[in-house]
N, C-alpha and C positions, 0 to 999 in steps of 0.2 A: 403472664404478661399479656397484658389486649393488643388485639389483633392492630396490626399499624394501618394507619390510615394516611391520605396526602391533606398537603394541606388546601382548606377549604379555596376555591378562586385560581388556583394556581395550576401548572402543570404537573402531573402525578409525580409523585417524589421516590425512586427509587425504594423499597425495603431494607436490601440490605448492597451497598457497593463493598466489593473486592479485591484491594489490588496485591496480586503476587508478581513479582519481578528478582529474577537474577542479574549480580553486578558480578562484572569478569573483568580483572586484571585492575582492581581497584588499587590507583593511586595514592591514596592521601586516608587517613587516618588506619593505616596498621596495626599499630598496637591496641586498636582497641579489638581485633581480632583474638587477641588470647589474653585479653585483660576484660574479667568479665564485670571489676568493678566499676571500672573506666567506663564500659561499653553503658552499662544500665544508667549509669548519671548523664551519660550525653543521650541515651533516649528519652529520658525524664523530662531532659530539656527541650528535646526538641517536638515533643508531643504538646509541652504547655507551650511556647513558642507557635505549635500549629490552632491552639485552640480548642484542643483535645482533654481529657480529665483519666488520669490515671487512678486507678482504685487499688491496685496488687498486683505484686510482681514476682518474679521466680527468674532464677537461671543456673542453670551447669556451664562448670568447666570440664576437658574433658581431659584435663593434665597438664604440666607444664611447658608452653610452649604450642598449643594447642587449639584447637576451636572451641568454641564458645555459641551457648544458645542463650537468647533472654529473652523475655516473656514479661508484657505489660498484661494487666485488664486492662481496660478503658472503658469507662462509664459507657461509650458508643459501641465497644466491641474486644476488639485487642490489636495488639502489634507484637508479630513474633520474629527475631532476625537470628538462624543460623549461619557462623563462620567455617570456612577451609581455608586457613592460612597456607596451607602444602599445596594447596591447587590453584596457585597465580593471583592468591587472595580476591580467592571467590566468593559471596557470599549469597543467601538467601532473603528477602524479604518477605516478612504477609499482613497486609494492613485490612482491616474491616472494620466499617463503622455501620452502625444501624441510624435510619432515619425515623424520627415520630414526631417532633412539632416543627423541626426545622430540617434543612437541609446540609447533612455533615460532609457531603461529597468534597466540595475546594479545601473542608480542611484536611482531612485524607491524603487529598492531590498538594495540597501545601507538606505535608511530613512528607510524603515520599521525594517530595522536588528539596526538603532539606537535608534527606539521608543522602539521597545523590549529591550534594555539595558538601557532605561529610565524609564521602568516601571517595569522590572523583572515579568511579568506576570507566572503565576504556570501553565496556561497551556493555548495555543493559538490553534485556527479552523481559520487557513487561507487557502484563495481560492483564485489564482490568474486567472483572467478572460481575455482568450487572443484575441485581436482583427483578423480583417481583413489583408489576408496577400495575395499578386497577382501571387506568382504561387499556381494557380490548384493543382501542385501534393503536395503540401503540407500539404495540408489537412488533407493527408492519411500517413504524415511522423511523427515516433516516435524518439524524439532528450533523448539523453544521455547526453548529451553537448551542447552548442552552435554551437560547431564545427565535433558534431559525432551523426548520425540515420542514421536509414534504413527506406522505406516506404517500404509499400505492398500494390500497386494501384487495388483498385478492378473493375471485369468485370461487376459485377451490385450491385446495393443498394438492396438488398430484403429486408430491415426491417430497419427504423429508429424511433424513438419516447425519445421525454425525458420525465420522470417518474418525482416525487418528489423529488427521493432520487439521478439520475443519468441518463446519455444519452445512450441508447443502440442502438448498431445498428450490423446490421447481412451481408455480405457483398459477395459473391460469387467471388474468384480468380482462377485466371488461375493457381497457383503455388500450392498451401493452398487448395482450394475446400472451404469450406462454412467457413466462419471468424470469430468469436465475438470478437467485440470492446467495451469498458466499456469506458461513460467519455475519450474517446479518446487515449484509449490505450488498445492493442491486447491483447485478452484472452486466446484465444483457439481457435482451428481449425481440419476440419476436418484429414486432414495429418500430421499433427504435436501433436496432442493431447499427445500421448503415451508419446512423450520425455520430458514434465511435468507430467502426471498424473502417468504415473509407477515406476519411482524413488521419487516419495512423498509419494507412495502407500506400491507397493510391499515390499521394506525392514523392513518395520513395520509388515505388517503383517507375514512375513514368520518370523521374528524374535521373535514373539510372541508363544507360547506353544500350543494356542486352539484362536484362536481370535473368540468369540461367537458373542459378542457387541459392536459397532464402532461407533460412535459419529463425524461425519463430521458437522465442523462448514463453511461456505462459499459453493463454488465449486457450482452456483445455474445452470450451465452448462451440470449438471449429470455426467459428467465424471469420478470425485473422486468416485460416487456412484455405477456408472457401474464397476469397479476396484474392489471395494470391495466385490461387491456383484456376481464377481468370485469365491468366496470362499465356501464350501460348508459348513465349521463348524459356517460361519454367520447367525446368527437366527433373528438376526435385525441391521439393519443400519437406525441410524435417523439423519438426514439431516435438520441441523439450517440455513437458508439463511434470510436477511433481506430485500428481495425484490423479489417477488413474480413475478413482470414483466419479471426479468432475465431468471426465472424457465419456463415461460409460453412461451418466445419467444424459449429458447434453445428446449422445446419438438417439438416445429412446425419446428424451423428448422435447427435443429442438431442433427439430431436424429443416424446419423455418431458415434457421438461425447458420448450420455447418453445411446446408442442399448437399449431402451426401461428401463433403468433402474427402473425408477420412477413408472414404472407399477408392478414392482417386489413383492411381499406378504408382505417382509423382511422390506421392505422399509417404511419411517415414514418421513413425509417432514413437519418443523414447522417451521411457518413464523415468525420472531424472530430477534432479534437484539443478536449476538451471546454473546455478554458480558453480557446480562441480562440475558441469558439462562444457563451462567456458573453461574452465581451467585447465582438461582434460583433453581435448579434442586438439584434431591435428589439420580438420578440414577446414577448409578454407571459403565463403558463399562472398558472392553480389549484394546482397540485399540481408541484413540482419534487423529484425522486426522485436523488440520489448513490449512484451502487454504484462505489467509486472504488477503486484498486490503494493497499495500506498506503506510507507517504509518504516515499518514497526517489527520489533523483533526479527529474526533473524533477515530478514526482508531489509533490514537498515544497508546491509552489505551491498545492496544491487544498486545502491544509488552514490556508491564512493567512487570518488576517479580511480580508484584501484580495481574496481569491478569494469569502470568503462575502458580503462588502457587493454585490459583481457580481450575486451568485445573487439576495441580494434583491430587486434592481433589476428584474431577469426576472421578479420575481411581480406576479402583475394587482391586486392590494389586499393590506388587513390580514389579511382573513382568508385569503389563502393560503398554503399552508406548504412549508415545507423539509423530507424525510426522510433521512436517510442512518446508515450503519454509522459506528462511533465506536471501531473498535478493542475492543482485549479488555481488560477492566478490572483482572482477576486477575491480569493477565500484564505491562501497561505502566501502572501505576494512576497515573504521572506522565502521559504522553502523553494518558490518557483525562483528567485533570484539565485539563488543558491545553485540550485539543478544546473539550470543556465551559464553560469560563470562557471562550473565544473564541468558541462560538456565544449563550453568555449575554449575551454584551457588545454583543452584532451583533443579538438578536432579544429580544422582551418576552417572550415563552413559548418554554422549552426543557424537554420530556418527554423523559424517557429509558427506554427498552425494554429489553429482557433476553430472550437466548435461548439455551440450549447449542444449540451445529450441528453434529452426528456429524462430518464428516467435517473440519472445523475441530479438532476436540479439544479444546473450551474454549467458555466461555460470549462468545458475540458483544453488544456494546452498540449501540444503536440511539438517535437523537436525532429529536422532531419540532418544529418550531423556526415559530413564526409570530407575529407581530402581533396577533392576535385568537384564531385554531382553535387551542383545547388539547385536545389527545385525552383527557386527564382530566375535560375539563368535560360530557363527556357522559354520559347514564345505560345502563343495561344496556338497556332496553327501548329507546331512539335508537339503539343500536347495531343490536340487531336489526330494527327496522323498517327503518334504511339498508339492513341487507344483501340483506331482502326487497324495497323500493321498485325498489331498482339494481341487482337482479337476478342477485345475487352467490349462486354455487355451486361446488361442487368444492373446496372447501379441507379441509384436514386438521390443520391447528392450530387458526386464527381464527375463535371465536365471541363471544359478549360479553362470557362471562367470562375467555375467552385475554386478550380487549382490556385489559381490567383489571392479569391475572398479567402480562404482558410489563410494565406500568407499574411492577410494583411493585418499587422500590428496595432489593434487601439491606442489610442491615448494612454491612460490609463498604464499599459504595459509598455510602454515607452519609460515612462516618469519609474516605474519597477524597474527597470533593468536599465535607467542611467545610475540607480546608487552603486555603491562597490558593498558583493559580499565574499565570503570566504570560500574556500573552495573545500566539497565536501570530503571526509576522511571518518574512516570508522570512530574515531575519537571525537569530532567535532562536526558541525553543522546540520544534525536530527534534533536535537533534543527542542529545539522551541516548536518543531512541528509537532511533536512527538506531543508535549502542552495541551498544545493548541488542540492538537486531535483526540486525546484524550479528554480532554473537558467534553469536547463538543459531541463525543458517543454514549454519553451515559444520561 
């Protein structure tokens, strides 16, 4: 086979895309779970429906009543789907299509968007695995779109490794100074740190009465934790991250980025998958802070109001609050609607913040969410006596009138959040993001 090439004028075309994804507690077509003749004719179809070309096929049954495997070629790669009827009618997906004169990725992305309305699964962990692509500088480029990123080429690699859970890599720029990339996408960095972590931070806390106890779940970067742990009414900040690699690379070499937080007295770092730590826990904080991964695979869970009613349960009264990032409003103004109307449904005050973040390429949203403390309801002159009382210094955005601009609402995000949308539930209100996000990383 000759070596694949992109097409000639255009942007390099992926080699080979990959998507594997698990359906758990699939609703709607059962029987084709242990009928394997059933199952291969509704592939058949939905392959030529996608614009795909089946060449040979194969499948086992595995007895009566049973799971079932089936197996297409396809001219572009194959589709292979194992069943477990005994296990809440689970299944397996795995789609690949190869590219050489044209681009087979949406029709890929069209079969898998018609096996999920084939099967209505309750909740889906897809991963799309992207190949080899022949410009070099793309490696280093984060797409919004097909047709819309920015890259940030770096001057050296100082750290790369993949973990269990994720690829980390640490990346030294001429622009940025030292990088974190996650899984292929910017974190944080040395120069641009502030214009994420002080509008996620500061207006929770100042808008809080006494913040004593703070509960940061994510942020394994120290950054959220160096923010808080400005404050001098703080007596403890405990720090739930679920990969310890993240935490160990960011002290060696970001230390820019955490100014030694982690060594702090205050400080309590517990290695932890953050949903089973809200679920678990008996303590009670002021101030609970989300720096969460955007809501793909098991990550869909952090962003249900079943996850958020948990988080409340963890606050010590009315007047403690919720902070977290809310997605980019410009770029998912459905998911950001959505976010929004399930933390309004869940809390009596929800404020929203605004900040573009250099190294994002896009204006980031911010929600503060409480019972009582509205960061709106206080004056310029409260703001700055809190900063002076709790002894808050070193920042580079956040002053009283930052506090104010982060609040204030464009246009724009007015006209987003007068429509009505749904409120989110593991079952419903990810999947157009999920689209949307998937197109736009590969």
């Amino acid at each position: 086979m000759p070596f694949l090439k992109p097409l000639v004028g255009s942007r390099a075309l992926r080699q080979v895309i990959h998507i594997i994804a698990e359906y758990v507690g699939c609703k709607k077509g059962r029987e084709l779970f242990t009928n394997l003749d059933a199952l291969m004719q509704v592939l058949r179809a939905e392959v030529k429906n996608s614009g795909l070309d089946t060449v040979a096929e194969a499948g086992f049954s595995f007895g009566e009543g049973e799971g079932v495997t089936g197996c297409l070629v396809l001219a572009e790669s194959h589709l292979n789907i194992h069943t477990w009827p005994e296990r809440d009618f689970y299944l397996n997906v795995d789609i690949s299509v190869c590219n050489y004169s044209c681009d087979n990725f949406p029709k890929a992305l069209n079969l898998a968007n018609a096996l999920k309305s084939v099967f209505e699964p309750l909740d889906v962990n897809e991963k799309i695995i992207k190949g080899y692509k022949d410009i070099e500088d793309d490696k280093y480029t984060e797409y919004f779109s097909p047709d819309y990123g920015f890259f940030i080429k770096p001057a050296e690699v100082l750290y790369r490794s993949s973990d269990d859970l994720q690829q980390v890599e640490v990346y030294d720029t001429k622009d940025f100074g030292r990088l974190l990339r996650i899984d292929s996408f910017f974190q944080t960095s040395d120069k641009d740190e502030a214009f994420y972590h002080e509008p996620l931070v500061h207006p929770a806390m100042i808008a809080h009465p006494n913040p004593r106890k703070v509960l940061i779940i994510g942020a394994g970067d120290g950054g959220v934790l160096n923010h808080v742990l400005k404050y001098n009414t703080v007596e403890k900040a405990v720090m739930v991250e679920i990969d310890d690699s993240v935490i160990q690379v960011s002290k060696e070499y970001l230390p820019k980025v955490h100014q030694g937080a982690f060594d702090d007295k205050r400080a309590q770092v517990i290695i932890q998958d953050g949903l089973e730590y809200i679920a678990g826990t008996d303590e009670k904080f002021d101030v609970i802070i989300l720096d969460l991964t955007d809501p793909i695979g098991p990550a869909r869970a952090l962003y249900t109001q079943a996850f958020y009613k948990k988080v409340k349960q963890a606050l010590r009264d009315e007047s403690s609050i919720l902070a977290l990032h809310t997605e980019y409003p410009q770029l998912y103004p459905q998911m950001y609607g959505r976010i929004n109307r399930t933390l309004k449904d869940t809390f009596k005050y929800v404020a929203n913040g605004f900040q573009f973040v250099p190294i994002y390429g896009t204006t980031m949203s911010f929600a503060y969410c409480s019972d009582q403390s509205n960061p709106k309801g206080v004056t310029l002159a409260e703001v700055q006596n809190r900063l002076d009382s709790r002894q808050v210094s070193g920042l580079k955005l956040y002053n009283p009138e930052m506090h104010f601009g982060f609040l204030a609402e464009p246009n724009y995000v007015k006209e987003i959040l007068a429509k009505e949308y749904e409120i989110i539930t593991p079952a419903k209100g990810l999947d157009e993001f999920m689209n949307t996000y998937n197109v736009a990383r590969t």
